[in-house]
C-alpha positions in Angstrom: 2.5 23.3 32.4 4.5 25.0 29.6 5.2 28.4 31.5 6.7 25.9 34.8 9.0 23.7 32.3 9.8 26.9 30.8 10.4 28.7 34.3 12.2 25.6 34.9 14.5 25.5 32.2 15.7 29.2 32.5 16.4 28.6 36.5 18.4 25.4 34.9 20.0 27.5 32.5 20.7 30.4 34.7 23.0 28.1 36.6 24.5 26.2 34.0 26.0 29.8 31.8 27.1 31.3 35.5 29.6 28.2 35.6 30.4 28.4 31.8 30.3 32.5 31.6 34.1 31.7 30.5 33.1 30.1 27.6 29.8 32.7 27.1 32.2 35.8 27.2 34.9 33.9 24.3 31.3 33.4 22.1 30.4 37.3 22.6 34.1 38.3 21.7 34.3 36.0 18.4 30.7 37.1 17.6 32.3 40.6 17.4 35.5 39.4 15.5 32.9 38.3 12.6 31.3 41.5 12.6 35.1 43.1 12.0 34.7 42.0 8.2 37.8 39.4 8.6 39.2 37.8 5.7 37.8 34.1 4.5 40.8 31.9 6.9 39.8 34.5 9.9 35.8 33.8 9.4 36.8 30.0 8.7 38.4 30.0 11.7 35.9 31.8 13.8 33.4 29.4 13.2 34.9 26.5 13.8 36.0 28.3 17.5 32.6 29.1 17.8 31.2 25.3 16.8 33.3 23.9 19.7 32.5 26.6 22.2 28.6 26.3 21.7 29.0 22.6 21.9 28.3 22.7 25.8 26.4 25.3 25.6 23.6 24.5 22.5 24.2 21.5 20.2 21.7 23.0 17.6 23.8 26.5 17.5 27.0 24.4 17.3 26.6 22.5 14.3 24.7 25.8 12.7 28.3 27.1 13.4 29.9 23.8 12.4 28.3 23.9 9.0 29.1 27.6 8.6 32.9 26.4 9.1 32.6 23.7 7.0 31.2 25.7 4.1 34.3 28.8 4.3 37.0 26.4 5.4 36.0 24.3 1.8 35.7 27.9 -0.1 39.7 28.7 1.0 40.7 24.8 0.6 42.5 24.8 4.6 43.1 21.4 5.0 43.7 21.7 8.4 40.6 23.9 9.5 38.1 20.8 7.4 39.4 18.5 9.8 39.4 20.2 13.1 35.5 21.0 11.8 35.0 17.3 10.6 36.1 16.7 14.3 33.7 18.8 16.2 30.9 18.2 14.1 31.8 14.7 14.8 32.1 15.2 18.8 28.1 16.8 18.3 26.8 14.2 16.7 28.0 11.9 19.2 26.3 13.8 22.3 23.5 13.5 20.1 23.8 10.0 20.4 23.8 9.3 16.8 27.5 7.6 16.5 27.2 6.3 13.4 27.5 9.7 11.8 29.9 10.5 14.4 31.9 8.2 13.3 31.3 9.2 9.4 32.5 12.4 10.2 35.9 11.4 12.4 36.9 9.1 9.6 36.8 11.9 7.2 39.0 14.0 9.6 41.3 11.4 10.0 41.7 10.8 6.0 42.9 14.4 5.9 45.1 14.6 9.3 46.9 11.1 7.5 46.9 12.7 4.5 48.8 15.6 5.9 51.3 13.2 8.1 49.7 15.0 11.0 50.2 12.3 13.6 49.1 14.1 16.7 45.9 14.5 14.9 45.3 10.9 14.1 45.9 9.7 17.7 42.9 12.2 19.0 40.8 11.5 16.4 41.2 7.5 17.6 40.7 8.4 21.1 37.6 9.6 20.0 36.6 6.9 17.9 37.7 4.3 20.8 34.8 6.5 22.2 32.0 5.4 19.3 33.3 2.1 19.6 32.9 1.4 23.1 29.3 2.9 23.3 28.4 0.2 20.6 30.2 -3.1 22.6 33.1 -3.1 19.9 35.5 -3.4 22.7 38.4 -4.7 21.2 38.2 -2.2 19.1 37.7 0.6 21.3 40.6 -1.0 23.2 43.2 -1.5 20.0 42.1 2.3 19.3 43.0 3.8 22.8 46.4 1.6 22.9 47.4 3.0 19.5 46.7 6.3 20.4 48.6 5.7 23.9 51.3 4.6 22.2 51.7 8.0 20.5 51.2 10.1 23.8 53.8 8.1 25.6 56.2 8.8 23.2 55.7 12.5 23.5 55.2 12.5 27.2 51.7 14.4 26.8 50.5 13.3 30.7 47.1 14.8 29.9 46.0 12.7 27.1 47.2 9.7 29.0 45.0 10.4 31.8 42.0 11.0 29.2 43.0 7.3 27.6 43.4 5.6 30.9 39.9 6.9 31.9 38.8 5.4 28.7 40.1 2.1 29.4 39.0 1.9 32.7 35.6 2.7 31.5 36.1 -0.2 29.1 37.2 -2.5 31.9 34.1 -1.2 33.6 31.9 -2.2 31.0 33.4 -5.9 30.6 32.4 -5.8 34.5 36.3 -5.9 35.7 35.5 -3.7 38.5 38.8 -4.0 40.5 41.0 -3.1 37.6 38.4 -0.1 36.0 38.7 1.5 39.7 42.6 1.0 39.5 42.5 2.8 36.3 40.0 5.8 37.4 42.0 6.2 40.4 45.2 7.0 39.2 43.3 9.2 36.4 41.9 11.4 39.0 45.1 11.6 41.2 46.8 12.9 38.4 43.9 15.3 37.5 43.0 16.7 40.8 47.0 17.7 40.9 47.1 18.9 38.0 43.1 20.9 38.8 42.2 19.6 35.2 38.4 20.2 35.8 36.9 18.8 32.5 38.5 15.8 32.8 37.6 15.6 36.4 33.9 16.2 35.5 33.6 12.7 33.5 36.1 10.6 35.1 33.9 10.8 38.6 31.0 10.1 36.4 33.0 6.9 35.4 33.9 6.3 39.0 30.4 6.6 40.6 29.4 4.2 37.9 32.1 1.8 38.8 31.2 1.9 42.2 27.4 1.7 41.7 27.6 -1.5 40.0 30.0 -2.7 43.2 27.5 -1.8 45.1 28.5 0.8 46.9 26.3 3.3 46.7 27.2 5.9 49.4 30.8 6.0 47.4 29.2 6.0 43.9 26.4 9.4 45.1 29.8 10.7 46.5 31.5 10.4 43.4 28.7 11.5 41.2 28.4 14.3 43.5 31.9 15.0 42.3 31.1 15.2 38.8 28.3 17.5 39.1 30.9 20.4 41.3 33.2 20.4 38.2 30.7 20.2 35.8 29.3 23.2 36.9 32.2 24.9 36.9 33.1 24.4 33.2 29.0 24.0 32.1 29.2 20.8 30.6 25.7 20.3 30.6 26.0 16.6 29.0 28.0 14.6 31.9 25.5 17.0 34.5 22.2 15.1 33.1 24.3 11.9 33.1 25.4 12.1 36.9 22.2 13.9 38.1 20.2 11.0 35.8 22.5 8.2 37.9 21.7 10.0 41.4 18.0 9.5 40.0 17.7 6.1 39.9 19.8 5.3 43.4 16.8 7.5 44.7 14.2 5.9 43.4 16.3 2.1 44.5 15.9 4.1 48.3 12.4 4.5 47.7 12.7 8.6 47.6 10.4 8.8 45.4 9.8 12.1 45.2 13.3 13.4 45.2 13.6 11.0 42.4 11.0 12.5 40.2 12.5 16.0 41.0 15.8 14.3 39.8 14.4 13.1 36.5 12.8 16.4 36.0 15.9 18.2 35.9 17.7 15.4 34.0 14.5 15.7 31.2 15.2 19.2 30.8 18.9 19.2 30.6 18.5 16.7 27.9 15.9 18.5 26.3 18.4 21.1 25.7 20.5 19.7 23.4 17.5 18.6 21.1 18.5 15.2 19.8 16.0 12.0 19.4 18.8 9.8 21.5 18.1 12.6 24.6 14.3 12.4 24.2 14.3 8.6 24.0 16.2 8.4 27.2 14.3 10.7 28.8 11.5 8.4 28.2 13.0 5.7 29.6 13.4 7.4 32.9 10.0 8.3 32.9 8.9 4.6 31.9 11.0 3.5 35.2 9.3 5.9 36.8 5.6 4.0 36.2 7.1 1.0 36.8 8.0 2.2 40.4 4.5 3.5 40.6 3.1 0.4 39.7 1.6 2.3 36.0 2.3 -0.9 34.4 0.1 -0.4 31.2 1.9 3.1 30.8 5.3 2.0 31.2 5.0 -1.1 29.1 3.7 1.4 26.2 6.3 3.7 26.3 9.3 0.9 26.6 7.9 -1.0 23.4 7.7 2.3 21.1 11.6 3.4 22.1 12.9 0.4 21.8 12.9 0.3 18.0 14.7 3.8 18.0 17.4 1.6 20.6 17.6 -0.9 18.2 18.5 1.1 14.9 20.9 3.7 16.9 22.4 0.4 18.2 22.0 1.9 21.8 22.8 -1.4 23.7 22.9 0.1 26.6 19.8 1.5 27.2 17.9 -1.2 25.3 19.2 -3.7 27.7 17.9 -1.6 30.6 14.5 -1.5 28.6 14.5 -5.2 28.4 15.3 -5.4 31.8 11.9 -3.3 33.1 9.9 -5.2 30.6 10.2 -8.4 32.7 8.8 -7.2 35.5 6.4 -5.4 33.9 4.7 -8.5 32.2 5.2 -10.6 35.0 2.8 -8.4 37.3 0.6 -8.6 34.1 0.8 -12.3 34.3 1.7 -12.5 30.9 4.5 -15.7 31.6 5.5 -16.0 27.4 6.4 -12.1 27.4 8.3 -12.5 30.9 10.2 -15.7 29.1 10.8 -13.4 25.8 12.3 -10.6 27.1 14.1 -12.1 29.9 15.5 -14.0 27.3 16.6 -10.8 25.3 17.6 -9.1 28.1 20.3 -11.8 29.1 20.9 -11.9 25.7 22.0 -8.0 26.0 23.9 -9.1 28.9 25.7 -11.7 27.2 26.9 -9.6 24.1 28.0 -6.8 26.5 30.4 -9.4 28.4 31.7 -12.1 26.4 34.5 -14.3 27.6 36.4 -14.1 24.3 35.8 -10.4 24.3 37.2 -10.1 27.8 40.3 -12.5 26.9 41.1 -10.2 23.6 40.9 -7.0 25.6 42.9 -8.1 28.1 45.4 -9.9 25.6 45.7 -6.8 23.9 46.7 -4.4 27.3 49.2 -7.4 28.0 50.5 -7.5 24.2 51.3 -3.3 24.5 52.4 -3.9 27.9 55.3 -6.6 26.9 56.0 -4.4 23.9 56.6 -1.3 26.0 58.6 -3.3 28.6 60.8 -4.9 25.5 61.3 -1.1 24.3 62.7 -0.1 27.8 64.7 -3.3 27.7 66.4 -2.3 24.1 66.7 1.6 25.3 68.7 0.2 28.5 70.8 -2.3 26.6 71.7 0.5 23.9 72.8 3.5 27.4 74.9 0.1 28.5 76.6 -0.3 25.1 77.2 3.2 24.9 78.3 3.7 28.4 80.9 0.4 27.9 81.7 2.4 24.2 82.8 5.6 26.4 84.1 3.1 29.4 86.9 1.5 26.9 87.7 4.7 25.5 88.2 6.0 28.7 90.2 2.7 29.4 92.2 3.5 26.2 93.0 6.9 27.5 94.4 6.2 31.0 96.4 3.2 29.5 97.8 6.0 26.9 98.5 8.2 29.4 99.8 5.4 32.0 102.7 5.1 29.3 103.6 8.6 28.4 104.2 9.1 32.3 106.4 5.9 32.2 108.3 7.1 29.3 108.6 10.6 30.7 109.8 9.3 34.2 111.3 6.2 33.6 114.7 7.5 34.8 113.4 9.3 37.8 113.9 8.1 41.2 112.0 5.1 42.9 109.1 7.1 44.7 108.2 8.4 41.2 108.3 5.2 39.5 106.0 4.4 43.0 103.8 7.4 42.3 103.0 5.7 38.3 102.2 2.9 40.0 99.7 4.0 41.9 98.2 6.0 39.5 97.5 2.9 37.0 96.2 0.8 40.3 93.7 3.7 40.6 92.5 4.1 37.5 92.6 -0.4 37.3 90.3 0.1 40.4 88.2 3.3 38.9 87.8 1.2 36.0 86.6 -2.0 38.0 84.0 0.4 39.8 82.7 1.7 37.4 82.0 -2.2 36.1 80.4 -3.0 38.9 78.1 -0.1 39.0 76.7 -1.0 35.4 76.5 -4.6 36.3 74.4 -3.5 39.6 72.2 -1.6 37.3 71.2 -5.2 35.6 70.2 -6.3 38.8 66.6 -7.3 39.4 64.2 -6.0 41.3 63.9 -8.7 43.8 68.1 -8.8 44.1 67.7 -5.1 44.9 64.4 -5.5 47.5 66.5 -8.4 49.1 70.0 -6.5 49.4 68.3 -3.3 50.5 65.5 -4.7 53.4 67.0 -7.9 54.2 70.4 -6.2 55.6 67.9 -3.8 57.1 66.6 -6.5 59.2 70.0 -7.9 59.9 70.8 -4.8 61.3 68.1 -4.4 63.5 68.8 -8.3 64.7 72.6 -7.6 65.0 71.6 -4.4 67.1 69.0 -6.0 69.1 71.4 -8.9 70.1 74.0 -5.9 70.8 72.0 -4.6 73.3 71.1 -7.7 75.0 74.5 -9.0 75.6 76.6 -5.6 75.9 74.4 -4.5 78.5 73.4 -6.5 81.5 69.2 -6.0 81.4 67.5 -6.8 84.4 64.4 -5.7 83.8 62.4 -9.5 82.6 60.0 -7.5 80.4 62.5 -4.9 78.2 64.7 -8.7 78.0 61.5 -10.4 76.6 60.8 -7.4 74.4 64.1 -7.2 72.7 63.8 -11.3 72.2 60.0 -10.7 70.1 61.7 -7.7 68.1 64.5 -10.0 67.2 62.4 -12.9 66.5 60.4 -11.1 64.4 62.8 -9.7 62.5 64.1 -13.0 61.6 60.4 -14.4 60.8 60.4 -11.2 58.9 63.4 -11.9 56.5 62.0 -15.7 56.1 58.6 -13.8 54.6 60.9 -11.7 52.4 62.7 -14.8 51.2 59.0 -16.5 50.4 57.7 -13.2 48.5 61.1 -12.7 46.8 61.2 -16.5 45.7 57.3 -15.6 44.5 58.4 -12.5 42.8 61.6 -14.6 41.0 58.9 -17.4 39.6 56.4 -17.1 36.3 55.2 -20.4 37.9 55.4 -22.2 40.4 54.8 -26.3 40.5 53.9 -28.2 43.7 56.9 -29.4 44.3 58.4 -26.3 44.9 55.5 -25.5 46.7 56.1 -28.8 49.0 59.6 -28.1 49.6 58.7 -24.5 50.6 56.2 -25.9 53.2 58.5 -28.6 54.2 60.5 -26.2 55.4 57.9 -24.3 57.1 57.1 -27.5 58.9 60.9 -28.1 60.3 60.6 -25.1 62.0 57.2 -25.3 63.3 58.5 -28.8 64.7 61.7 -27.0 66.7 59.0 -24.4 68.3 56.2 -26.9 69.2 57.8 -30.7 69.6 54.7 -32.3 71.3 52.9 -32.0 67.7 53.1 -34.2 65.2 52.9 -33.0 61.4 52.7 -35.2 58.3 52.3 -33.8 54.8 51.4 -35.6 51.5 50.8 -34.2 48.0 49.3 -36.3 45.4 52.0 -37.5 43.0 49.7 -36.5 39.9 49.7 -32.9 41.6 54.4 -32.8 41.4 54.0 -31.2 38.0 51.4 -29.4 38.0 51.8 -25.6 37.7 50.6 -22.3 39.5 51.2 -18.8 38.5 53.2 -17.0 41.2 50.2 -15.1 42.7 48.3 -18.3 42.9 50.9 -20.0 44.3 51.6 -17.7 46.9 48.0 -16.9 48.1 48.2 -21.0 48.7 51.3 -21.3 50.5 50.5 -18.2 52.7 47.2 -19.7 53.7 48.5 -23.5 54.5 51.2 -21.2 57.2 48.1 -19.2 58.1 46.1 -22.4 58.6 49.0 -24.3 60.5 49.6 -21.1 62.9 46.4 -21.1 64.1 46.4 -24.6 65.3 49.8 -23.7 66.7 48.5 -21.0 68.8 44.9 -21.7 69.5 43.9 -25.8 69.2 46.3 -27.3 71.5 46.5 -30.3 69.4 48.8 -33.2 69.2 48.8 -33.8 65.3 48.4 -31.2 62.4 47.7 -33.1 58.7 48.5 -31.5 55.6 47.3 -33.6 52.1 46.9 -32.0 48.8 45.3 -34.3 46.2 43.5 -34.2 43.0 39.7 -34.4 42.9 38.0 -34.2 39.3 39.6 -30.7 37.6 40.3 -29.5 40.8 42.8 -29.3 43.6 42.1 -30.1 47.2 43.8 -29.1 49.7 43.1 -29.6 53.3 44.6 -29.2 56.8 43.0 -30.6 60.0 44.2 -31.1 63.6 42.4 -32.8 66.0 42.6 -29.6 68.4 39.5 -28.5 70.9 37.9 -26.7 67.6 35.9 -23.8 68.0 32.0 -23.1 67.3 31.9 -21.0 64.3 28.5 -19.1 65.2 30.6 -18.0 68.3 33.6 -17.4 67.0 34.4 -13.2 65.6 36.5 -13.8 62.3 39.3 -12.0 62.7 42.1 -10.9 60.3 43.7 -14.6 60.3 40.5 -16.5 58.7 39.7 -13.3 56.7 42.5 -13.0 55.1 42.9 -16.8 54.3 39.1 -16.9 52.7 40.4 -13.6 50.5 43.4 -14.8 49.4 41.6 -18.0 48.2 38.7 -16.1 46.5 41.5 -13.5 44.9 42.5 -16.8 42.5 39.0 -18.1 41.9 39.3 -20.6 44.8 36.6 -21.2 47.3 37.6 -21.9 51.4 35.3 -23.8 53.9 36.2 -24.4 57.6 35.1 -27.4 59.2 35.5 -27.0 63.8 33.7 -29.5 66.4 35.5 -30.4 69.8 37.5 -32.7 68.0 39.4 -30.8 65.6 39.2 -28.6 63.1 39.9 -29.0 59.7 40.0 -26.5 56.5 39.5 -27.1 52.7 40.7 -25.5 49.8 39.3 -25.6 46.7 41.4 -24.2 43.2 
């Protein structure tokens, strides 16, 4: 058995230091630098190369190296070498899972970067310990940490330590279970480092998306991601994020029932962690091997192994895993019909669950990315205001300077002839109108976003209205269909600019009440009244509803499904009344609109965009939608 791990391990490792021969062939040459006899701040530095290199390579040679640095760098007193050393001994300790002295040893590597003013330094070092943080549930911390040390990158422009501290706060936003938003995050991560072919980075931020995407459910997706991480792992031999992703593919096997690809998995995963050496790898290793029983239906075996590692969980404060433990503990008891262990450790294990997500915890972080985010936008806001003040600074001067000039030339030529008393004229109505230009162009800079999306699209539309009509009436069109074409492209160029003005008028509101909301649909109903005149529409919002207040995305989403709603009875229910109430009901709003249309039988009816995309917007703002049809009408409630 020990020759076949062994046989095992060096196919393992074979593969592994042909993807990192890079770093192998840097170790070899600074293995002959030390035997050149260099001075003490050569050796020092040697080491501490040799620390980081060997990091991916063999934890227990790394922090042999790591203490080797630590030792000279102290003998010469290099400030600056102790805490680059501090650092990586810090980085070992936390792939040895043991982040309490990882954290020891960043906080004394921070002490000295402050003490030496060496800013750069101190925002690393709290990336990293955002790291620590967030691998023990601190994550307000972790999040305060990343922000501060994104602050500093920003300023500097360094793109690639922004991508590493967006991937961290996705990953944060992944753990509070914010799915949506941690994709959003990892996305734009690994846009920027696939064009950029930053591989190391690449490596763990797949890891981070399969893991986003497994807990969506999406497993194809998340294998495909994980699948990811393992090709540029390989390349750069970062043996620690291959066990993670090849552990993850693991357990979706043995979820497929694949059973034996699934041990195969966890053997490779056992021996990969093996290799680094460190109590937090063996204890996880066991608790694959626990899930593994469990699968198998070894219930006595498993149940054995999960009690003796959970104490190690517990004192390393490895949540993560001793939730997971807690979780396979149920089961396991349950099928032993033991009902008061099944009670315990569900108990604990929701529990687990609990601490990882709490609202307040969720609210902070998310307070936090919103406080850095109005800060930053209040920074751009005083940066634009100070280029205005100095561009109206140079703008009077300039003013100054043509007035100047305006008068030497009437001095000069006051006695000339007419046309050259003309001539100054003109040249002080230029510069009046150069002046008024240039006005205009800063006060169009001031502009919002919605003046400029309105200006630039809406006349676009116009156009294509004005042309359409152009055509129809310049030119005498026989042909019925080309006349009824042009009509729908002009008709829906005008419904078009009405959608604009909705989403601009969204864009332009923090909030908006119900009665804007009712004039806005008021005026939806006028003109759904001049298409269809047969119908009769009445509306009515509960007068304890006039104030009450919706952000704009709420608002929206409700406004876009009532037209939704009230289009479909237009065009499919071939009713004679259509009834629009909004009332409130307990803490809730109510909406509903009926018609008493033919209806439609919703087992036979296919969903098509229209409903779908009502039902999402609704769910989008913590709503819930539920269509009512029989031959007599149809009627749909909203819930928010």
């Amino acid at each position: 058995m020990r020759i076949k791990q062994l046989s095992f391990l060096l196919l393992f490792l074979f593969t592994a230091f042909a993807n990192a021969q890079n770093a192998q062939d840097i170790i070899d040459d600074l293995k002959k630098d030390l035997k050149s006899n260099p001075d003490d701040k050569k050796r020092a530095t040697i080491y501490s190369d040799l620390t980081w290199y060997y990091s991916n390579i063999s934890l227990d040679s790394s922090m042999v190296y790591g203490e080797k640095a630590l030792f000279e760098s102290k003998k010469i007193n290099d400030s600056t070498i102790i805490a680059q050393v501090y650092s990586d001994i810090a980085m070992i300790y936390f792939k040895k899972s043991d982040y309490q002295k990882s954290n020891k040893n960043y906080l004394k590597a921070y002490s000295i970067r402050k003490a030496r003013n060496d800013v750069k330094g101190m925002a690393k070092i709290n990336a990293n310990l955002g790291n620590i943080y967030q691998v023990q549930g601190k994550l307000k911390l972790a999040m305060r940490t990343y922000l501060s040390a994104y602050e500093y990158f920003s300023k500097i422009n360094d793109l690639k330590q922004l991508s590493i501290i967006k991937g961290n706060i996705g990953s944060i936003y992944y753990e509070l279970k914010d799915y949506p938003k941690a994709l959003k995050y990892i996305n734009e991560v690994i846009k920027y480092l696939e064009e950029n072919k930053l591989k190391e980075s690449l490596c763990r931020n797949y890891l981070t998306k399969g893991n986003i995407l497994l807990s969506m459910n999406d497993t194809i997706a998340s294998m495909k991601a994980y699948n990811k991480s393992l090709f540029f792992c390989n390349e750069i031999g970062d043996l620690f994020t291959i066990s993670k992703s090849n552990n993850n593919l693991a357990i979706i096997k043995q979820a497929q029932n694949r059973t034996e690809e699934s041990k195969k998995l966890f053997a490779k995963v056992a021996e990969q962690r093996n290799f680094f050496n460190s109590d937090g790898a063996f204890n996880k290793n066991r608790l694959n091997e626990a899930y593994t029983l469990l699968k198998e239906n070894k219930f006595e075996e498993a149940k054995k192994i999960l009690l003796e590692i959970n104490t190690f969980f517990i004192e390393k404060k490895l949540d993560f895993e001793l939730s997971n433990s807690y979780k396979y503990l149920v089961p396991i008891y349950a099928r032993l019909n033991k009902p008061d262990s099944v009670i315990h450790y569900q108990s604990l294990y929701e529990k687990s669950i609990e601490k990882a997500t709490k609202l307040a915890t969720v609210k902070e972080t998310a307070e936090l990315e919103t406080k850095y985010e109005t800060e930053k936008k209040e920074k751009q806001i005083i940066q634009q205001q100070a280029d205005a003040k100095q561009k109206n600074t140079y703008l009077i001067g300039l003013s100054i300077l043509v007035i100047f000039l305006g008068l030497i030339g009437y001095l000069v030529y006051r006695q000339q002839k007419l046309k050259n008393t003309q001539q100054e004229q003109e040249f002080k109505l230029k510069s009046a109108i150069s002046k008024i230009e240039t006005q205009n162009k800063l006060q169009e800079q001031r502009l919002s976003i919605s003046r400029d999306l309105h200006d630039n699209i809406g006349s676009q539309l116009t156009f294509i209205i004005s042309s359409v009509d152009s055509v129809k009436y310049g030119f005498d069109i026989t042909n019925e269909k080309l006349d009824n074409k042009l009509t729908n492209i002009s008709s829906f160029a005008k419904e078009t600019i009405v959608e604009l003005r909705d989403t601009i008028w969204a864009m332009n509101s923090d909030e908006i009440s119900f009665e804007d909301l009712e004039g806005r649909i008021h005026n939806f109903i006028e003109k759904a009244k001049e298409a269809k005149q047969e119908i009769t529409f009445s509306f009515a919002i509960d007068k304890d509803l006039a104030a009450k207040k919706l952000s704009s995305v709420e608002g929206m989403n409700v406004y876009r499904t009532i037209q939704e709603a009230i289009n479909n009875s237009l065009k499919y229910a071939n009713a004679s009344n259509i009834k629009i109430k909004a009332i409130k009901e307990a803490n809730q709003t109510k909406i509903t609109i009926s018609d008493d249309g033919v209806g439609f039988n919703e087992d036979e009816i296919n969903y098509g965009n229209g409903l779908n995309n009502m039902k999402k917007r609704i769910e989008e703002i913590g709503g819930k939608l539920t269509i009512f049809s029989s031959r007599k009408g149809t009627t749909i409630e909203v819930l928010i």
